[in-house]
Structure formats: C-alpha cells, structure tokens
ZATORMI-526916 format. One line per field, with one value per atom (N, C-alpha, C): residue number from 1; atom name; residue in one letter; z, x, y negated. Coordinates in Angstrom, 2 decimals. Each point is the difference from the previous one (the first is absolute). Layout:
! residues N
seq NUM; ...
atom CA; ...
type a; ...
z Z; ...
x X; ...
y Y; ...
! end
This chain:
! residues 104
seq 1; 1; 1; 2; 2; 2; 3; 3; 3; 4; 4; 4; 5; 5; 5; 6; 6; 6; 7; 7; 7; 8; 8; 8; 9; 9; 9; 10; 10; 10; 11; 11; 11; 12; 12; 12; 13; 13; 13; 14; 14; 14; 15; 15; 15; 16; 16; 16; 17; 17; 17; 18; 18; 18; 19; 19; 19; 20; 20; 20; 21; 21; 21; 22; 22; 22; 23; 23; 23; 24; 24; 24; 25; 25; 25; 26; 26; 26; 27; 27; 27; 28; 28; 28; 29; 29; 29; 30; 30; 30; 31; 31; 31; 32; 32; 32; 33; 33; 33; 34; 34; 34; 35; 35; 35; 36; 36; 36; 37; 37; 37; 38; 38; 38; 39; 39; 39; 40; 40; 40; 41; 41; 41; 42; 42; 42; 43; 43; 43; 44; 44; 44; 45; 45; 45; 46; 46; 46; 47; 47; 47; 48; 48; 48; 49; 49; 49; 50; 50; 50; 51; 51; 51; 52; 52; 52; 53; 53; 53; 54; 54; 54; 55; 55; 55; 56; 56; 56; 57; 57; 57; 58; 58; 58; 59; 59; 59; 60; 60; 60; 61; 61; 61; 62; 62; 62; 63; 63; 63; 64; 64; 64; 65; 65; 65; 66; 66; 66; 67; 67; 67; 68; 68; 68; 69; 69; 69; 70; 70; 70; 71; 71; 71; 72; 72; 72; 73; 73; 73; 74; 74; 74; 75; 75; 75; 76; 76; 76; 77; 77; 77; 78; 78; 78; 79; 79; 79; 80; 80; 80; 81; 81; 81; 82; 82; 82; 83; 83; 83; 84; 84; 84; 85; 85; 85; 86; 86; 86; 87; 87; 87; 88; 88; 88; 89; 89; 89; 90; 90; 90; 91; 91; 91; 92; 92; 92; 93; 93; 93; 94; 94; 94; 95; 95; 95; 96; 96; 96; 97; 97; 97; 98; 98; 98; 99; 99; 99; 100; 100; 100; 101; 101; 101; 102; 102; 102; 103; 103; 103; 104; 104; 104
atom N; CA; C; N; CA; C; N; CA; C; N; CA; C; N; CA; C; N; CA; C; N; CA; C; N; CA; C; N; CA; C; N; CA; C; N; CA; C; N; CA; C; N; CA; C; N; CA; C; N; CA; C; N; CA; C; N; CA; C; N; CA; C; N; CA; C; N; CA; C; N; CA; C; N; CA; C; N; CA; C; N; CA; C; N; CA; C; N; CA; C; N; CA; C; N; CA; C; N; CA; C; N; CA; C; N; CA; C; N; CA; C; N; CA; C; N; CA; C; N; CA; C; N; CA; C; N; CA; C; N; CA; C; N; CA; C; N; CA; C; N; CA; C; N; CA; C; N; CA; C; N; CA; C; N; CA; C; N; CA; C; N; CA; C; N; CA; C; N; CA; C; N; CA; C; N; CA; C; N; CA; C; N; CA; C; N; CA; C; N; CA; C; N; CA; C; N; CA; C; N; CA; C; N; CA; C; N; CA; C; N; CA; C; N; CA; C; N; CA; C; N; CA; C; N; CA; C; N; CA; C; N; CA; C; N; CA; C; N; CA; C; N; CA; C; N; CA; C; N; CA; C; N; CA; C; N; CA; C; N; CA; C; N; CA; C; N; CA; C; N; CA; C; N; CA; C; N; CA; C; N; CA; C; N; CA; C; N; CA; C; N; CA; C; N; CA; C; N; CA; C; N; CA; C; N; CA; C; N; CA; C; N; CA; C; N; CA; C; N; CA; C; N; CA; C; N; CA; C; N; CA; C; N; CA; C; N; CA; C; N; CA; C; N; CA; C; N; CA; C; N; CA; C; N; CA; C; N; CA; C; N; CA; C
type x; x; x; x; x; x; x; x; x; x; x; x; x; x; x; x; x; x; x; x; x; x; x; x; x; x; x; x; x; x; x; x; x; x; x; x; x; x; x; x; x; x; x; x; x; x; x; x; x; x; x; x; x; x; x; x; x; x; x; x; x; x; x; x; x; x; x; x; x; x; x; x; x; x; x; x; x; x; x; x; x; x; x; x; x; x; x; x; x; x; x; x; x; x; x; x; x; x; x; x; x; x; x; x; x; x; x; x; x; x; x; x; x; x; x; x; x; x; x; x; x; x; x; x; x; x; x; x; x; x; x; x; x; x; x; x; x; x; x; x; x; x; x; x; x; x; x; x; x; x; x; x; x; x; x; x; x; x; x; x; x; x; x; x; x; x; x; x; x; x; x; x; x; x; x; x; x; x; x; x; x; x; x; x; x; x; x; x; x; x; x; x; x; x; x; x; x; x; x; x; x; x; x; x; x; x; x; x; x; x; x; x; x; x; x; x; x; x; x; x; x; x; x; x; x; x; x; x; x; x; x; x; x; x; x; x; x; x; x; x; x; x; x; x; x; x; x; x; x; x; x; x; x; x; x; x; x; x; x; x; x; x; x; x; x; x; x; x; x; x; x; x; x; x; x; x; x; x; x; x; x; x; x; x; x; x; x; x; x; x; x; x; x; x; x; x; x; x; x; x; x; x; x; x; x; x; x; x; x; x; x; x
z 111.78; -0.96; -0.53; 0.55; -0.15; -1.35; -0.70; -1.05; -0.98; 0.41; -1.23; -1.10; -1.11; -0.49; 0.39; 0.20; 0.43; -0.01; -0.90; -0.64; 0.77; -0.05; 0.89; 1.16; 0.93; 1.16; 0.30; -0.68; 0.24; -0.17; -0.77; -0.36; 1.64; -0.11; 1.14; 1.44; 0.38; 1.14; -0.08; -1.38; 0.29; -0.05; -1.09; -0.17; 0.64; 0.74; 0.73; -0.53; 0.11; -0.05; -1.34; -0.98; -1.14; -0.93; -0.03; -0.41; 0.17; -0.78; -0.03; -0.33; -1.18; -0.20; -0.62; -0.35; -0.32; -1.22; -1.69; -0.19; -0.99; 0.22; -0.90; -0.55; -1.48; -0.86; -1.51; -0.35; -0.92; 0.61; 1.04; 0.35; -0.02; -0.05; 0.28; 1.38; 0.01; 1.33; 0.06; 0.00; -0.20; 1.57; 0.39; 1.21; -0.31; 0.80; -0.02; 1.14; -0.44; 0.78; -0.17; 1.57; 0.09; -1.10; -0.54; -1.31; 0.98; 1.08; 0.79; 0.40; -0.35; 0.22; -1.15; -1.04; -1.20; -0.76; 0.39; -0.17; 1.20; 1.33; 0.89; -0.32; -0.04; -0.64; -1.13; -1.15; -1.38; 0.74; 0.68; 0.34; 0.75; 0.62; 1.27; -0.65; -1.26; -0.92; -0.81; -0.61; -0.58; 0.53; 1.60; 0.45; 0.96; 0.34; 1.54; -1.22; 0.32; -0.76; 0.10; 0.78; 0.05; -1.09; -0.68; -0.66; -1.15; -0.39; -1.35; -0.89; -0.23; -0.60; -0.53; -1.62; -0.68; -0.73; -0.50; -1.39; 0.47; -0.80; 0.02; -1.38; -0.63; -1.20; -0.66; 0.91; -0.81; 1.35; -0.44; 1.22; -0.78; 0.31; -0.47; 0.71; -0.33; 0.59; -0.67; 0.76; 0.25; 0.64; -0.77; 0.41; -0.17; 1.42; 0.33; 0.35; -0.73; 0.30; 1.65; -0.43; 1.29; 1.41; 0.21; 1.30; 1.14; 1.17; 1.47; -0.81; -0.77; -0.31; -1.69; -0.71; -1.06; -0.61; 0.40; -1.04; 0.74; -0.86; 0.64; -1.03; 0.64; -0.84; 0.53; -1.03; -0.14; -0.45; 0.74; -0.39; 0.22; -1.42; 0.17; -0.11; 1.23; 0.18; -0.21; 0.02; -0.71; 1.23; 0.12; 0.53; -1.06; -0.42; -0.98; 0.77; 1.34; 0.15; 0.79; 0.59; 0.37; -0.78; -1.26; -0.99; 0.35; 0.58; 1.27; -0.78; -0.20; -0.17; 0.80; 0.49; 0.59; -0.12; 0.13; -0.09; 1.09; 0.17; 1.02; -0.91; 1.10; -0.56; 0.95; -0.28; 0.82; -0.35; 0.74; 0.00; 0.71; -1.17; -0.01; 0.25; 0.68; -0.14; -1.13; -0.22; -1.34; 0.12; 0.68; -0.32; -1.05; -0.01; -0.81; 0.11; 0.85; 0.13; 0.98; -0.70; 0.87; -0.41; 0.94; -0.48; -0.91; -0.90; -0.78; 0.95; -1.25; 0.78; -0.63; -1.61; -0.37; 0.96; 1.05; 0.83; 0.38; -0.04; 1.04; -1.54
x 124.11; -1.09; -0.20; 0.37; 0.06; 0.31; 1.24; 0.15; -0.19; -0.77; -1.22; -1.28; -0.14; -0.78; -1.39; -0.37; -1.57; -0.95; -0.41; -0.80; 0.96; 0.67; 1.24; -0.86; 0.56; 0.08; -2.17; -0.97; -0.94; -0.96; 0.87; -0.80; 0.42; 1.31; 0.69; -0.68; -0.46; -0.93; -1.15; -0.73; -1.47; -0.03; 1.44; -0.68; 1.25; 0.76; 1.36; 0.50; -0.17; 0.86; -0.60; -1.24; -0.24; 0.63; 0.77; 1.35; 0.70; 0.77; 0.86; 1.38; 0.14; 0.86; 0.53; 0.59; 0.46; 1.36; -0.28; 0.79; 0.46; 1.20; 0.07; 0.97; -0.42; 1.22; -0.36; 0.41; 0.48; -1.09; -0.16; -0.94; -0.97; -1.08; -1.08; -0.39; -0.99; -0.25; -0.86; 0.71; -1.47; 0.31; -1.65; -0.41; -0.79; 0.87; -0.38; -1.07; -0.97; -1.03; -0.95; -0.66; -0.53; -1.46; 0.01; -0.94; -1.13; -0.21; -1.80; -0.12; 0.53; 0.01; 0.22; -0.19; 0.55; -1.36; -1.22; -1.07; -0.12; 0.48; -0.16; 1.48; 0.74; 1.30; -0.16; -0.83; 0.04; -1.18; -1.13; -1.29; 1.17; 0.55; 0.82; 1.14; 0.65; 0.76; -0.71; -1.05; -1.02; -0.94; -0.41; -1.10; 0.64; 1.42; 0.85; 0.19; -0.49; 0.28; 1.27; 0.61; 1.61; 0.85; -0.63; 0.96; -0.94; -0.98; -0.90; 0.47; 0.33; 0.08; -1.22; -0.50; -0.75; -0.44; 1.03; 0.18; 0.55; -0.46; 0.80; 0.65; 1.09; 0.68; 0.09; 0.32; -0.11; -0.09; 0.08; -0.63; 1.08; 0.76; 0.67; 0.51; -0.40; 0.44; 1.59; 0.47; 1.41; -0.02; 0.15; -0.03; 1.54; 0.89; 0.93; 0.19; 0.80; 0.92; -0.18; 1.29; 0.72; 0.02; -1.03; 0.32; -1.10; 0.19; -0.61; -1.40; -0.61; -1.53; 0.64; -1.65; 0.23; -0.79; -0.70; -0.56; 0.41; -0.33; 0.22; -1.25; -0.56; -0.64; 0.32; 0.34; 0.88; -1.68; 0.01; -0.82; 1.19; -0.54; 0.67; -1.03; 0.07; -0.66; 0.73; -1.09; 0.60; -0.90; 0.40; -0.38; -0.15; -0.59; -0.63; 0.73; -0.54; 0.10; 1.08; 0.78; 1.04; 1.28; -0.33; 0.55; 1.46; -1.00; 1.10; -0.10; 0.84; -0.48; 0.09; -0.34; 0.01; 0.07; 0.61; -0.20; -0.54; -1.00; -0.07; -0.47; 0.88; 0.16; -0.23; -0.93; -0.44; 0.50; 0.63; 0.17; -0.33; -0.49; -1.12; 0.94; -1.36; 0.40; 0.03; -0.03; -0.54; -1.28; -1.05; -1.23; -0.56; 1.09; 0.05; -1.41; -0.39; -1.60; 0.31; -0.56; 0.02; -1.29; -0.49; -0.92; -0.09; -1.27; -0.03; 0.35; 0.33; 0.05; -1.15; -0.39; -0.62; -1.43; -0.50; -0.82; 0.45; 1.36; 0.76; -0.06
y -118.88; -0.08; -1.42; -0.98; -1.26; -0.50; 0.66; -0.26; 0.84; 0.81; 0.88; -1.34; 0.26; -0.57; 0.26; -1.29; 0.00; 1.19; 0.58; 0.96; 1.24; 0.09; 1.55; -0.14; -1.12; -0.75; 0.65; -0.72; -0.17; 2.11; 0.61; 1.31; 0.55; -0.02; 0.98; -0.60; -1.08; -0.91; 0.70; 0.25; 0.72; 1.59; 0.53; 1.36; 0.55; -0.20; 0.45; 1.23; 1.40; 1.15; 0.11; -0.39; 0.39; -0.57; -0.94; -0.42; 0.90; 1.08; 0.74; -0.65; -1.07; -0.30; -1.38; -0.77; -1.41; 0.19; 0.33; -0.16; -1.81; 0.07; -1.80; 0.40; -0.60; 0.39; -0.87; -0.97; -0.69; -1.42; -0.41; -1.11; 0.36; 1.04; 0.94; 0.70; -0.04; 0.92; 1.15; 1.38; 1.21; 0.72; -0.25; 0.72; 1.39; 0.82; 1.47; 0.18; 0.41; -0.07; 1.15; 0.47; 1.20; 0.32; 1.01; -0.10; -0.23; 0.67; -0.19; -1.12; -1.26; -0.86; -1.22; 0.40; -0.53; -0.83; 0.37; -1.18; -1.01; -0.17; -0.33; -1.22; 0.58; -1.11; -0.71; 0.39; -0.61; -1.28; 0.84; -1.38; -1.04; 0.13; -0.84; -0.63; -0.05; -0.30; -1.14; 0.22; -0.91; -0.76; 0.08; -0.63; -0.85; 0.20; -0.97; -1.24; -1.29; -1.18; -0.12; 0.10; -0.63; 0.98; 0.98; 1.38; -0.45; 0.68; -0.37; 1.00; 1.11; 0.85; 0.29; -0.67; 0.16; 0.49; 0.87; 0.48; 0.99; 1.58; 0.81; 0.17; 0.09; 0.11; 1.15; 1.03; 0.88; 1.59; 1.19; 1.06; 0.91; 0.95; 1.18; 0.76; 1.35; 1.37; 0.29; 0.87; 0.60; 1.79; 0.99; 0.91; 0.16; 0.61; 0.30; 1.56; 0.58; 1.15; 0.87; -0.52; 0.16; -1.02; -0.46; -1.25; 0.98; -0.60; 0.31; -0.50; -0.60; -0.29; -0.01; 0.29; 0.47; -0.76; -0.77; -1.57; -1.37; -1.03; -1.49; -0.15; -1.16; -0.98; -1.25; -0.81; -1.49; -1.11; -0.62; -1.46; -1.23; -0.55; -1.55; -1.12; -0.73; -1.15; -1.40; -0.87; -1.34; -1.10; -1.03; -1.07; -0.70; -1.16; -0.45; -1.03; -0.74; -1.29; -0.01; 1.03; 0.02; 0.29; 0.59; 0.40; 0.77; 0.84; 1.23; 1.38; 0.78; 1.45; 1.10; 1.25; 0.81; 1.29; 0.67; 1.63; 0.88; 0.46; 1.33; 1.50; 0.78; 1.40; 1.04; 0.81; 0.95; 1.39; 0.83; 1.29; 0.93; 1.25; 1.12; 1.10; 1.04; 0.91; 0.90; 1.44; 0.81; 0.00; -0.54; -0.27; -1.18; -0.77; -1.46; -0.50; -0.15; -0.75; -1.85; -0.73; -1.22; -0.72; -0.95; -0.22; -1.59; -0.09; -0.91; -1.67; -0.62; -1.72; -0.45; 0.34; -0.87; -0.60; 0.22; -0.41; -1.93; 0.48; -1.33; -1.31
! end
C-alpha cells in the first residue's frame, strides 16, 4: 500500500472494505466506493486537510444494460490547493437510489 497515492492510501485506512475498488488509468485515480457510504467519503475527502477535496466538478449517472449493477453515479472532485483531481463511483442496484452529497 505504500506506494498507493495518498488519498487511495488514506480512504482505504478509514473506510476499509467500503473501498470496493482502485482503478488508475491515464495518471488519475477513481475509487469505487460503497454507495451507503458515499456522503461519509465525500465529507472525509473535503474536510482531512492533508486531501482538501473542495470542489465537486461535476455528479453523473450511468444506467447500464447488462452489468451485475445497473446504475453508477460518477462524482469528480478537484483539490483547488492541491490541484489534484479525483473520481469516485458508486454502484447501484435496480433500485438506483443513493443518497444526496449536497449536505457535504
């Protein structure tokens, strides 16, 4: 885990198995993460000083076919002063219910 990026390194320390997944792919990092837990990660993303995830950029749904879950919803976050970006993505069942961030 050592040479996981900070923010990987620091979610998987507090929220362990609700980390589903770690993907990296073009110098990016999107964490798949359990939807009942998806205001509890966005507050802990934006409020840990050392991460500063400030900004959310943008929020989008994905209804899928054919997969084992049949929605995603994608948030992209931004660090302002870290000038970091982030992806986490939650996947639904056919109930497609998650709950709001705008609180955080």
């Amino acid at each position: 885990m050592g040479s996981e990026p900070r923010e990987v390194e620091k979610v998987r320390e507090k929220f362990g198995e609700a980390l589903r997944d770690v993907v990296y792919f073009r110098g990016e990092e999107t964490l798949v993460v359990d939807p009942g837990r998806i205001v509890e990660v966005c507050r802990f993303l934006k409020e840990d000083p050392e991460l500063d995830f400030n900004l959310l950029l943008d929020v989008t749904g994905i209804h899928f076919l054919e997969r084992e879950y049949s929605y995603e919803v994608v948030y992209h976050l931004l660090s302002l002063t870290r000038k970091k970006r982030l992806r986490l993505r939650a996947r639904l069942g056919k109930e497609g219910e998650i709950d709001t961030v705008v609180p955080v």
